[in-house]
DRENDO-1510 file (C-alpha; in Angstrom, 1 decimal, always signed):
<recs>
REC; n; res; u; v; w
REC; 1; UNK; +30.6; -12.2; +22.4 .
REC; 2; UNK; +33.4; -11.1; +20.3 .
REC; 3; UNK; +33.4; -13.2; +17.7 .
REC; 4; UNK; +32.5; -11.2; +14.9 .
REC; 5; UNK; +29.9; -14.3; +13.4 .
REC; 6; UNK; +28.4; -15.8; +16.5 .
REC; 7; UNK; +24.7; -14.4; +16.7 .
REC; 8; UNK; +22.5; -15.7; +19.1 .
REC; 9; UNK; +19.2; -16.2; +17.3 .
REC; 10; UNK; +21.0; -19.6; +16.1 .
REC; 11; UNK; +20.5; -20.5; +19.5 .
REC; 12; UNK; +17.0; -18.8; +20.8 .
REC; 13; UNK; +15.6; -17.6; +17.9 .
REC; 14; UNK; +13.4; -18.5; +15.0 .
REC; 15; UNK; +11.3; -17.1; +12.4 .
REC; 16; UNK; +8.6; -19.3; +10.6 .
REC; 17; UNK; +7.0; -17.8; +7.2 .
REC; 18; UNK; +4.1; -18.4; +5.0 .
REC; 19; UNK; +5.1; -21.7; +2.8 .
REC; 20; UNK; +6.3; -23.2; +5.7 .
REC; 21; UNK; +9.7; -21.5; +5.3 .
REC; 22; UNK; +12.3; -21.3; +8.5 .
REC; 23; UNK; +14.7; -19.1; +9.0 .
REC; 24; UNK; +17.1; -17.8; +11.7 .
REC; 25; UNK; +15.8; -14.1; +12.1 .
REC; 26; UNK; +13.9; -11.8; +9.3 .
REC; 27; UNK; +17.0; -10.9; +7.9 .
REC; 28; UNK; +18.4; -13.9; +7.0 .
REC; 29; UNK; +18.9; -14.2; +2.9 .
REC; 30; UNK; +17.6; -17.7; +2.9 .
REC; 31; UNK; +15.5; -20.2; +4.6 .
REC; 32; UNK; +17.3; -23.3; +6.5 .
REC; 33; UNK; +14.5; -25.3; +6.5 .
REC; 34; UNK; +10.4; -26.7; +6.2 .
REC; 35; UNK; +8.5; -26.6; +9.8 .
REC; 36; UNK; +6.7; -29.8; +10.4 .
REC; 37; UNK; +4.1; -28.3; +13.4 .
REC; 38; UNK; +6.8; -29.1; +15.6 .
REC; 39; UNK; +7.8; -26.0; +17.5 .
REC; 40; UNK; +10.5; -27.3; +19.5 .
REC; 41; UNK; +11.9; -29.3; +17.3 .
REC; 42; UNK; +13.2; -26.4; +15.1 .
REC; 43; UNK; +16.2; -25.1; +16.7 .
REC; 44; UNK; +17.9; -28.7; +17.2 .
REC; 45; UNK; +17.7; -29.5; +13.4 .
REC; 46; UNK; +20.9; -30.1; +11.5 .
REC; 47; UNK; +20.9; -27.0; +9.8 .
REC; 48; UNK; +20.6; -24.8; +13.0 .
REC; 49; UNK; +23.4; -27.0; +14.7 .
REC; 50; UNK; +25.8; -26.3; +11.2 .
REC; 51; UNK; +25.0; -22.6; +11.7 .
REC; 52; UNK; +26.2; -22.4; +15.4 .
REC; 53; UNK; +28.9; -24.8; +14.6 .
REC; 54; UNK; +30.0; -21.9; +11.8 .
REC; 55; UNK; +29.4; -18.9; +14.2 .
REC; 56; UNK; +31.5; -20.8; +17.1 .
REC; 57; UNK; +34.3; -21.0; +14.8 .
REC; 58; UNK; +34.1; -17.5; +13.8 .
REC; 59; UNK; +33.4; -18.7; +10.0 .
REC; 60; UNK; +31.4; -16.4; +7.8 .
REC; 61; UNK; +27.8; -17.0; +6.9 .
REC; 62; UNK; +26.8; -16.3; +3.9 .
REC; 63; UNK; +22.8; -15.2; +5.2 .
REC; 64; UNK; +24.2; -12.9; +7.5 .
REC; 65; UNK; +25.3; -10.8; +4.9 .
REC; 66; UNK; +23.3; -7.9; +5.5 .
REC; 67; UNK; +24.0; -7.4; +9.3 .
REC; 68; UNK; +28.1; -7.9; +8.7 .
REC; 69; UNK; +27.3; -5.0; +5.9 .
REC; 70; UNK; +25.7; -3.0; +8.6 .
REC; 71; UNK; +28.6; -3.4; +11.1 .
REC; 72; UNK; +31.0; -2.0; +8.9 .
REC; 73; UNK; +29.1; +1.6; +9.2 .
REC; 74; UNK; +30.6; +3.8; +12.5 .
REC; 75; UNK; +28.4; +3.6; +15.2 .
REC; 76; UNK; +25.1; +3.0; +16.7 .
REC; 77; UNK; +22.2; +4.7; +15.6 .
REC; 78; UNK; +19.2; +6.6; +18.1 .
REC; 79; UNK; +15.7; +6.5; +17.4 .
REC; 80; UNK; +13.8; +9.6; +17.0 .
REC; 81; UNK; +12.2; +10.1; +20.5 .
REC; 82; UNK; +13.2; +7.6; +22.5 .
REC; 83; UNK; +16.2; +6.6; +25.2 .
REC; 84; UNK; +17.1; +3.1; +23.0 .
REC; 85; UNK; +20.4; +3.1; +21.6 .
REC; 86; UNK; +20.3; +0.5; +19.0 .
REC; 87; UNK; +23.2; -2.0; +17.9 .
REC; 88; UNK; +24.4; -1.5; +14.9 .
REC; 89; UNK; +23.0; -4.7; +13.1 .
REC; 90; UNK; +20.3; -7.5; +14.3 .
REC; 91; UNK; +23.2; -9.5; +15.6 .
REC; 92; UNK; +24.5; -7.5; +17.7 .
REC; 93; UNK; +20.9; -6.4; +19.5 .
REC; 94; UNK; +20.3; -10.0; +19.3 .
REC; 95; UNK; +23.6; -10.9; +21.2 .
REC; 96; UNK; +23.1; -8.1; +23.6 .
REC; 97; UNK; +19.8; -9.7; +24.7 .
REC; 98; UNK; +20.6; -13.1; +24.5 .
REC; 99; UNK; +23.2; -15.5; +25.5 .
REC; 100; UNK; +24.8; -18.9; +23.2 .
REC; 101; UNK; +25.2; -21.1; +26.6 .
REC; 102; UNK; +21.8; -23.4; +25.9 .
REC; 103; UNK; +19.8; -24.0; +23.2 .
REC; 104; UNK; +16.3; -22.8; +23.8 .
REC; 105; UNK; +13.9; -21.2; +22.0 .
REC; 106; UNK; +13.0; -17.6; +23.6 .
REC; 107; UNK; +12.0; -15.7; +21.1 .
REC; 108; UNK; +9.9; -17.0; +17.9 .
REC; 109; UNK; +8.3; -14.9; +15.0 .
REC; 110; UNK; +5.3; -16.3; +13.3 .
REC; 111; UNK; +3.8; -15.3; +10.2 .
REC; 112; UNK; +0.9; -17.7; +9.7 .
REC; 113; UNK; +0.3; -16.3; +6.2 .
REC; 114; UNK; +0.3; -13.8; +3.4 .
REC; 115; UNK; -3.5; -12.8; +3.9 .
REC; 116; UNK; -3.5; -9.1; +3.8 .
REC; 117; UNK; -5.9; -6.4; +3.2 .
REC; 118; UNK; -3.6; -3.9; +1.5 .
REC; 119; UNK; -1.6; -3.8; -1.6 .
REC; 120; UNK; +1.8; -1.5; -0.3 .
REC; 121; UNK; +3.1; +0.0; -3.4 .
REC; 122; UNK; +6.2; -1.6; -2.4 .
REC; 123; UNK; +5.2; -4.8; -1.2 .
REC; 124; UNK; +4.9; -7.9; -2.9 .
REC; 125; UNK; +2.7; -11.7; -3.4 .
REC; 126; UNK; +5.0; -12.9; -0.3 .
REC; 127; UNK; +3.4; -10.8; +2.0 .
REC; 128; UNK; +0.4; -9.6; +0.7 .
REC; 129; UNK; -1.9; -12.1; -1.1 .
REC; 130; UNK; -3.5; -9.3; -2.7 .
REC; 131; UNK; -0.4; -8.6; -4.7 .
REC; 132; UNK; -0.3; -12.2; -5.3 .
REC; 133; UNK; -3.8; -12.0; -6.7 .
REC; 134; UNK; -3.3; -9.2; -9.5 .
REC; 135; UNK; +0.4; -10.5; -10.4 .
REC; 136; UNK; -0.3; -14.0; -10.8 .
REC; 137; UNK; -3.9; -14.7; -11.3 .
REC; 138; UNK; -3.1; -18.4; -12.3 .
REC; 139; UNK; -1.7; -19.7; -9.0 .
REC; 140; UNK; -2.7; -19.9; -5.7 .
REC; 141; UNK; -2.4; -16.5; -4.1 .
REC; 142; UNK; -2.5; -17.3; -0.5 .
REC; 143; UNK; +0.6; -19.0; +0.9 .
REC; 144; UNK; -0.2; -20.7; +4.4 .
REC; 145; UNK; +1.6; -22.6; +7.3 .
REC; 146; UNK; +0.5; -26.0; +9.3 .
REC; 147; UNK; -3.0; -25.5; +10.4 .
REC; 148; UNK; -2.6; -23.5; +13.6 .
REC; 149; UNK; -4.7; -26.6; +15.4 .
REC; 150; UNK; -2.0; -29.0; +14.3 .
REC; 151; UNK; +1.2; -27.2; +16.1 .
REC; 152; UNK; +2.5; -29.1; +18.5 .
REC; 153; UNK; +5.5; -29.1; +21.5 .
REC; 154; UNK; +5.3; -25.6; +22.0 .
REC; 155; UNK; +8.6; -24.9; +24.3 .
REC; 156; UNK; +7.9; -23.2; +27.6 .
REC; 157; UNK; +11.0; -21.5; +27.5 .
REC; 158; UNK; +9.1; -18.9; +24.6 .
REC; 159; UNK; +8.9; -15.6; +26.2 .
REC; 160; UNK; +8.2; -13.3; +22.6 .
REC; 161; UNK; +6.1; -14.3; +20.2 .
REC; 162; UNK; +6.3; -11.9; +17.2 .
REC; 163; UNK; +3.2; -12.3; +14.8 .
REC; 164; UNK; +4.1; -11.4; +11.2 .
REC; 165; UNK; +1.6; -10.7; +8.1 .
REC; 166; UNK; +0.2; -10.7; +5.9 .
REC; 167; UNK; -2.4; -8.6; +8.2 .
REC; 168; UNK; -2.3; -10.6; +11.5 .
REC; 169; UNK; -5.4; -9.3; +12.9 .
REC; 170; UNK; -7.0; -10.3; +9.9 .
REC; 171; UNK; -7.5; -13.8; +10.8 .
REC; 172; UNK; -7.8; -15.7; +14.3 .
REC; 173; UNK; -4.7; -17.5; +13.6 .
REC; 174; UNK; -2.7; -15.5; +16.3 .
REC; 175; UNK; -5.9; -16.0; +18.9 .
REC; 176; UNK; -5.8; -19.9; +18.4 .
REC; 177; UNK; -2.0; -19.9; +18.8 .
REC; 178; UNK; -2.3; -17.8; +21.9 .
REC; 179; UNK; -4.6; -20.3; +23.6 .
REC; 180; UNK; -2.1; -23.1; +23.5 .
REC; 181; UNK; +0.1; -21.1; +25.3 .
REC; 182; UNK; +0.0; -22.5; +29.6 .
REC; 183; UNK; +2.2; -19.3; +30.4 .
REC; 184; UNK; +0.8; -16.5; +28.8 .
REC; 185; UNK; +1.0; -14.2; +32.7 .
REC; 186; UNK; +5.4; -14.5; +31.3 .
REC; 187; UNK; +4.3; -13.9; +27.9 .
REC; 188; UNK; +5.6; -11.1; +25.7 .
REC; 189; UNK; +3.2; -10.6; +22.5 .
REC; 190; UNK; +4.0; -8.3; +19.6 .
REC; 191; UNK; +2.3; -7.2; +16.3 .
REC; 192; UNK; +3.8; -6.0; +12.8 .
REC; 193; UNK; +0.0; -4.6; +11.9 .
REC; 194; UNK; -1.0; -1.8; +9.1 .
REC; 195; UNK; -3.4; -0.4; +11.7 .
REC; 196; UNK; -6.8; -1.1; +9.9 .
REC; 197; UNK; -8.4; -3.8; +12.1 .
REC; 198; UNK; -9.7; -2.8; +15.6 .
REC; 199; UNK; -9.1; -4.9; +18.3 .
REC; 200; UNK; -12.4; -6.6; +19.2 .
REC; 201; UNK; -13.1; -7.8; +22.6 .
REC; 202; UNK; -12.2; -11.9; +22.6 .
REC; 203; UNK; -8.7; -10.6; +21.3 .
REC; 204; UNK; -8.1; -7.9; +24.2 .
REC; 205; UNK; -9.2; -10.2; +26.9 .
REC; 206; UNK; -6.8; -12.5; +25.7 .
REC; 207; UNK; -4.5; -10.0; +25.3 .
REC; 208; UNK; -4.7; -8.7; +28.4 .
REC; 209; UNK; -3.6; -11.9; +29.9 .
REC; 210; UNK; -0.2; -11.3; +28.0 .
REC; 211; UNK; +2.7; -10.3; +30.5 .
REC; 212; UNK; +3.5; -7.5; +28.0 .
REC; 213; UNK; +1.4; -6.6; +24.5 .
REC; 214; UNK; +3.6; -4.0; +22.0 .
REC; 215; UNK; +2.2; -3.1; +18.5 .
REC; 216; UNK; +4.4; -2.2; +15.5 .
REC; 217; UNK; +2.1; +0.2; +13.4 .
REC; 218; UNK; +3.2; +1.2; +9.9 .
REC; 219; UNK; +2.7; +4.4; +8.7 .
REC; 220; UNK; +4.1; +5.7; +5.5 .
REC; 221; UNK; +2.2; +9.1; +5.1 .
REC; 222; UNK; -0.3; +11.0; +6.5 .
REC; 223; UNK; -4.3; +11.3; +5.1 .
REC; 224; UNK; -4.3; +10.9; +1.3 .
REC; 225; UNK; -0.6; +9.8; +1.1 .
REC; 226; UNK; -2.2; +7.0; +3.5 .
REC; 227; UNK; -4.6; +5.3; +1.1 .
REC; 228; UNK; -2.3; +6.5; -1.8 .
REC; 229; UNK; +0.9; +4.3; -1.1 .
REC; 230; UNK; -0.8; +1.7; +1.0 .
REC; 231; UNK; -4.0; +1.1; -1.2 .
REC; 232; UNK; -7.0; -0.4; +0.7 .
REC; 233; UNK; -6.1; +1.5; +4.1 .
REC; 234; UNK; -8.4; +4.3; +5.3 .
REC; 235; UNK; -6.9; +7.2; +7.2 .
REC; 236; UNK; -9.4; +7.4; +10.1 .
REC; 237; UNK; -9.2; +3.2; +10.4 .
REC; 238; UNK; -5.8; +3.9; +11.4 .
REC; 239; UNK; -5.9; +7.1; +13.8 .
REC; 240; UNK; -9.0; +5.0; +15.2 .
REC; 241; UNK; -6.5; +1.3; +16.0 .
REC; 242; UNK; -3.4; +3.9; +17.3 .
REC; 243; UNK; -6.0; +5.2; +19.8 .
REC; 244; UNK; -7.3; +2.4; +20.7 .
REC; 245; UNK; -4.2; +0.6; +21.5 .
REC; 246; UNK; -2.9; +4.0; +23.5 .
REC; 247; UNK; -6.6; +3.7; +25.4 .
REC; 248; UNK; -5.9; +0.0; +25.9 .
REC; 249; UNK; -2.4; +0.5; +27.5 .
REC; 250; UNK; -0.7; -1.6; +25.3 .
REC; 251; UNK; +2.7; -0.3; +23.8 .
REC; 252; UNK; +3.5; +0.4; +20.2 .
REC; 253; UNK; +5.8; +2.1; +18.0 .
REC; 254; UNK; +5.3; +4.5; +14.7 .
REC; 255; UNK; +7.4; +2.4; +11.9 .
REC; 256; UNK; +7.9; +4.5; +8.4 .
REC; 257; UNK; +9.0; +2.9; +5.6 .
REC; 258; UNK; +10.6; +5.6; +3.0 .
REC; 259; UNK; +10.9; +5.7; -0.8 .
REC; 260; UNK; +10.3; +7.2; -3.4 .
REC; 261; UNK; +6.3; +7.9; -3.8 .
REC; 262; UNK; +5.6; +9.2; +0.1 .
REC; 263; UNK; +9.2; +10.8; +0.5 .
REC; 264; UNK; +8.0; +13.9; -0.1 .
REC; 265; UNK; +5.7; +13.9; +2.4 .
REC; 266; UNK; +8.2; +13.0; +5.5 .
REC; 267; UNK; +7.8; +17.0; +6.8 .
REC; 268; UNK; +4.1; +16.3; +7.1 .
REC; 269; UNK; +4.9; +12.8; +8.7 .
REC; 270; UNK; +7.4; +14.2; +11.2 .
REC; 271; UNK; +4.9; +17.1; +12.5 .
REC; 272; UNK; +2.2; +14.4; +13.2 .
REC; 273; UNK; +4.6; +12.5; +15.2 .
REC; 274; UNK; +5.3; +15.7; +17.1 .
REC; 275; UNK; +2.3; +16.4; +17.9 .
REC; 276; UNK; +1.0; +13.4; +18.9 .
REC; 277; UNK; +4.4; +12.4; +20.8 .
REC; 278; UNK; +4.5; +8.7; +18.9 .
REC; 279; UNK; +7.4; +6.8; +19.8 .
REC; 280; UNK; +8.6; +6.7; +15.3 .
REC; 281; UNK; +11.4; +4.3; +13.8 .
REC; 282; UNK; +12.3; +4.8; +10.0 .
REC; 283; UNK; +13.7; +2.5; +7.0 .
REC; 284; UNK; +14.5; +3.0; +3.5 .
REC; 285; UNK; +13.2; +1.1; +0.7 .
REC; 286; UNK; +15.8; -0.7; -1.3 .
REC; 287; UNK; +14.3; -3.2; -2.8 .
REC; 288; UNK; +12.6; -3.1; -5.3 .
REC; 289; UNK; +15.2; -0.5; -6.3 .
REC; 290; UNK; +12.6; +1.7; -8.5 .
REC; 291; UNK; +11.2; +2.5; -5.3 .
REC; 292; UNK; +14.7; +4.1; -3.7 .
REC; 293; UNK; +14.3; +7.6; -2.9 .
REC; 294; UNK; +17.7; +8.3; -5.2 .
REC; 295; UNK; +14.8; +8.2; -8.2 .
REC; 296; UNK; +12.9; +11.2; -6.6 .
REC; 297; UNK; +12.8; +14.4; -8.9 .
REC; 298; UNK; +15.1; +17.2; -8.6 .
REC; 299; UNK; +13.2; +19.3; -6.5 .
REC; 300; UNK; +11.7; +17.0; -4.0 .
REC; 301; UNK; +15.7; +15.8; -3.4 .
REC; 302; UNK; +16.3; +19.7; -2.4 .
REC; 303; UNK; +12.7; +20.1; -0.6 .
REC; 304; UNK; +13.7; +17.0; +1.6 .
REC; 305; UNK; +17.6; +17.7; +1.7 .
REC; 306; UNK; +16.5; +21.4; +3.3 .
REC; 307; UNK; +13.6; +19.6; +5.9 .
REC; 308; UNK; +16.6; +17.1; +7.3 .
REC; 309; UNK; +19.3; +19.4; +7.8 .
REC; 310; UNK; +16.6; +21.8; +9.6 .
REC; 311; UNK; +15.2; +18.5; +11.5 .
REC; 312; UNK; +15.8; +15.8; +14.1 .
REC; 313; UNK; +14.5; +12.8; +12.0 .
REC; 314; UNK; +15.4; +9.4; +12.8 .
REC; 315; UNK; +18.7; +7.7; +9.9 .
REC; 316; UNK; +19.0; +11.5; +9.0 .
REC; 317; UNK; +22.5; +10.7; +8.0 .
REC; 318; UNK; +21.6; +7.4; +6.0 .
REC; 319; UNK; +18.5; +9.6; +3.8 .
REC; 320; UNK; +20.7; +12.5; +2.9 .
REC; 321; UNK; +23.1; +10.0; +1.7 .
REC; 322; UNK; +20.7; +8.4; +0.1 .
REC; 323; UNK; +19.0; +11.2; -1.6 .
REC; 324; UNK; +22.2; +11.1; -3.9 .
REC; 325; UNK; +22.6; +14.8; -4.3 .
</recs>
């Protein structure tokens, strides 16, 4: 695949958001379309056939903006302790794991809602209904999808399901979903989770069924920095969910998102991911731009410019950079 637009989520992939909103992957700058509760249906829409029509004939699009942005930069990055070596952009770790020769759906996010427990400094009403609560008390602050009962034509051909937030342990949306599943034995499941619901018993039994179960649990400080920059989370909830899910077997990955009110605290972050040999991935905060660590004080910039050129942290390159020194 070296046509520098074809991406092969337009053929395999989809991601369906609160509000009904579809989109090609999570990076894509704008939905393509509403879902109906017809699964299978969403990949042989109009829009999805204009998109690969575009991508076959090596035409720009314009909501793949940030990946072609991300190719332009040398090289592939390495996440801090492990043997990946990632693609440069989602496209291209989408096109190394998929192929453009059929269209069938193999891979589909879900993110039934915005129902979350947590109000992430950072975060906003889209995907925490919390934020959506305190910033506009005058409209509705949760923002669901077609009742989980009403889905319908669920391809066999899924073998990832990737369950978004909101919090999706908070509700049993993801359990129902599950159980319409006839292939669950081939099944890979994976959670974006904030760690602060344990895993009861009817969801590991089901889970357990699961060919494969892999938990992405964010992290953005340690003890007080926690509850600080992630308000409603609890320090021990969290250490209690990562060992559970390491007692359970599952997989699961440390994911750190960095800005400019936990920054400081990476050295302390880094150390606990030493010690207790977590497998870590790191972003930055862009948006909303107050919260990019280039607005960091003086001395925090030099405290943390000293820590990285002394440390193997993972997009070492990309923070100093960023620090704007």
């Amino acid at each position: 695949m070296k046509n520098k637009t074809i991406c092969s989520a337009f053929w395999k992939h989809a991601n369906i958001r609160s509000d009904n909103r579809i989109f090609p992957c999570c990076r894509f700058k704008y939905p393509v379309g509403k879902f109906n509760g017809d699964v299978g249906e969403i990949l042989h829409t109009p829009v999805y056939q204009e998109l690969r029509r575009k991508a076959l004939a090596g035409e720009e699009i314009a909501g793949c903006k940030k990946c072609y942005e991300e190719e332009k930069t040398a090289g592939a990055t390495k996440p801090f302790r492990t043997k990946e070596i990632l693609a440069p952009s989602t496209r291209l770790e989408f096109n190394a794991t998929y192929n453009c020769k059929d269209v069938n759906l193999e891979f589909l996010e879900v993110g039934f809602d915005n129902i979350c427990n947590l109000m992430c400094v950072m975060c906003s009403p889209e995907w925490s209904n919390k934020w959506g609560q305190k910033l506009h008390p005058d409209l509705p602050p949760k923002q669901l999808i077609k009742d989980t009962d009403s889905l319908e034509n669920i391809p066999d051909t899924i073998s990832t399901v990737l369950f978004l937030g909101g919090e999706p342990l908070m509700t049993t949306r993801h359990i129902k979903f599950l159980e319409k599943f006839k292939n669950l034995h081939q099944l890979k499941v994976i959670y974006n989770t904030n760690g602060t619901y344990k895993i009861n018993d009817k969801v590991k039994s089901l889970l357990d069924k699961c060919k494969e179960v892999f938990f992405y649990i964010s992290v953005d400080g340690i003890g007080e920095v926690n509850d600080r920059v992630r308000e409603g989370s609890n320090w021990k909830d969290v250490t209690y969910f990562i060992n559970q899910v390491r007692q359970y077997g599952y997989k699961y990955q440390i994911t750190s998102s960095i800005h400019n009110e936990n920054i400081r605290d990476l050295p302390n972050l880094y150390n606990w991911v030493i010690e207790n040999d977590h497998d870590w991935r790191v972003t930055l905060v862009t948006y909303p731009e107050k919260f990019q660590i280039r607005h960091s004080t003086p001395n925090t910039k030099k405290i943390i410019q000293k820590f990285l050129l002394d440390n193997d942290v993972p997009l070492r390159k990309n923070i100093l950079e960023s620090l704007d020194i």
